[in-house]
N, C-alpha and C positions, 0 to 999 in steps of 0.2 A: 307327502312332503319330501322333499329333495334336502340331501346334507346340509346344504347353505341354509336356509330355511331351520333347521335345527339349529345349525350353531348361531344364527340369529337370535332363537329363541332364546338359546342359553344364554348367551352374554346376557340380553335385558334384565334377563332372572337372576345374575349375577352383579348386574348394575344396581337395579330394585333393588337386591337384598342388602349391598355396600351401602345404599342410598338412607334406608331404615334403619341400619347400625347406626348409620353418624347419626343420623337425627335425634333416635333414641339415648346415645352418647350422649349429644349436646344438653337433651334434656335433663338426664339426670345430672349430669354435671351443674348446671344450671340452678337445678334444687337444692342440689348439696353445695354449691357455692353461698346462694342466700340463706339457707338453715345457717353456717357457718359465720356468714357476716353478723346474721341476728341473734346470732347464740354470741356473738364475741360485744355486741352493744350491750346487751341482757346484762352480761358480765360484769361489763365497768358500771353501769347502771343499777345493779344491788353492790356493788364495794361503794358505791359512793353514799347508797342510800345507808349502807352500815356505819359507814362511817361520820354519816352527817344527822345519824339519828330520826333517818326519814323510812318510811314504807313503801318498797314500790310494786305496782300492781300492773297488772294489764288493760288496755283501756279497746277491747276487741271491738268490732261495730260501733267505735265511734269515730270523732273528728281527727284524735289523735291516738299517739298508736299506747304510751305508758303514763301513768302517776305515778310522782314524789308526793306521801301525803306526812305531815308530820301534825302536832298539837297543832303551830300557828298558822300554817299553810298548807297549801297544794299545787304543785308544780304537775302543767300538762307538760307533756314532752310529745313533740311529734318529729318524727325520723324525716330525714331528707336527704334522699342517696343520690350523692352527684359522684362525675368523675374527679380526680385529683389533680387534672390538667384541665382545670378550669378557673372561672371569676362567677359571683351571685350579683345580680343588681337588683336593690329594693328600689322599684320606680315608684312605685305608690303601697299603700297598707297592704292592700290583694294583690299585687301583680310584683313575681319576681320571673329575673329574665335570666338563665344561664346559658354561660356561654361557655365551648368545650371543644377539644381536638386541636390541632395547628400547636402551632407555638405563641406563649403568650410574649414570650421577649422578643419576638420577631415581628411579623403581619398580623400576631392578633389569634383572635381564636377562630376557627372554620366554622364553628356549629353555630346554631342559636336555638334556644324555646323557651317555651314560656313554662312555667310552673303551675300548670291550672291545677293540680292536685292539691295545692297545698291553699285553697279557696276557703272551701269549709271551714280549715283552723284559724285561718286568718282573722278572718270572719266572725270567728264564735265570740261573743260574748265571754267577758269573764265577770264572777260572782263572788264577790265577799274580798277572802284574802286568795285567789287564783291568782296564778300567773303563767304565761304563755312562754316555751323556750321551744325554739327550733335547732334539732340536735343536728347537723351536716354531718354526712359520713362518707368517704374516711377523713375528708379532709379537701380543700378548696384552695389557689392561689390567694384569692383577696372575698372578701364580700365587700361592696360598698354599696351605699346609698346616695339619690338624688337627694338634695337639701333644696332645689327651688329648679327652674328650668336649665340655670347653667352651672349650677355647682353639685360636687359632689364629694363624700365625705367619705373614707375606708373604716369602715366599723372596727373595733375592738372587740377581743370575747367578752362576752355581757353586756355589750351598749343596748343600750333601750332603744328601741324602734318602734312608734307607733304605740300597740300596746303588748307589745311582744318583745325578747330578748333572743339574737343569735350567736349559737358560739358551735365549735366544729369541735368533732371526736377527740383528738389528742388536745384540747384544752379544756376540756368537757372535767376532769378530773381536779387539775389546777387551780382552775380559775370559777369553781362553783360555786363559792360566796360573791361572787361575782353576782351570779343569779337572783340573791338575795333583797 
């Protein structure tokens, strides 16, 4: 092998090894960013449930992700991590469409998707005194919903939809007899 040839080698192996820092970076950041966000919901999540005389558990392998369970009731909670520079649209019971990035006061939002995760809970059946609440985190410009092909309506925290109630992180505290 001729010098050029080595120092070839070497860069790659200097590239490569730059290349699996960052990645490796990105990942753990990435962990310890959602540990952080779900340790900060968990939070408000038993202050509320202490203070509203409710039990909250984890609801692991299933539709949703926490219970509020008190004597009268049980509140499913299932998490829904949107960006903050965004809108929610309830087009039908199953199907929500977020929209995301751009500017909303200008041209609108650049992104679009669908919500298909959030299928199962929509879906689920509730039993006895259940009730379905969609907790948005950290927080959304608007959610609205369709009311018929040409209207549409801006929810409130705790409007009833369907058989479900959506309200987002920083109202999540306020406005929880909302929920009731």
């Amino acid at each position: 092998m001729n010098s050029m040839e080595l120092i070839f080698l070497n860069l790659i192996g200097i590239y490569l090894g730059a290349f699996t820092v960052i990645i490796m970076l990105f990942l753990v950041l990435t962990i310890v960013f959602e540990r952080k966000r779900n340790q900060k919901v968990k939070e408000l999540l038993e202050k509320v449930a202490e203070e509203q005389g409710y039990t909250l558990e984890d609801a692991n392998d299933k539709t949703y992700d926490y219970e509020l369970i008190n004597e009268e009731s049980k509140i499913l909670i299932k998490l829904v991590f949107v960006p903050t520079n965004s809108s929610i649209t309830i087009n039908s019971k199953n199907t929500w469409c977020l929209r995301y990035g751009g500017s909303a006061h200008h041209r609108g939002y650049s992104n679009m998707k669908y919500l298909d995760k959030l299928i199962p809970f929509l879906e689920k059946e509730i039993v006895g005194s259940q009730r379905k609440v969609l907790l948005v985190y950290p927080d959304t410009n608007k959610i609205q919903r369709y009311l018929n092909e040409s209207e549409i309506a801006i929810l409130k925290p705790g409007d009833k939809v369907y058989d479900y109630q959506v309200i987002t992180f920083p109202d999540f505290t306020n406005r929880f007899q909302d929920l009731q």
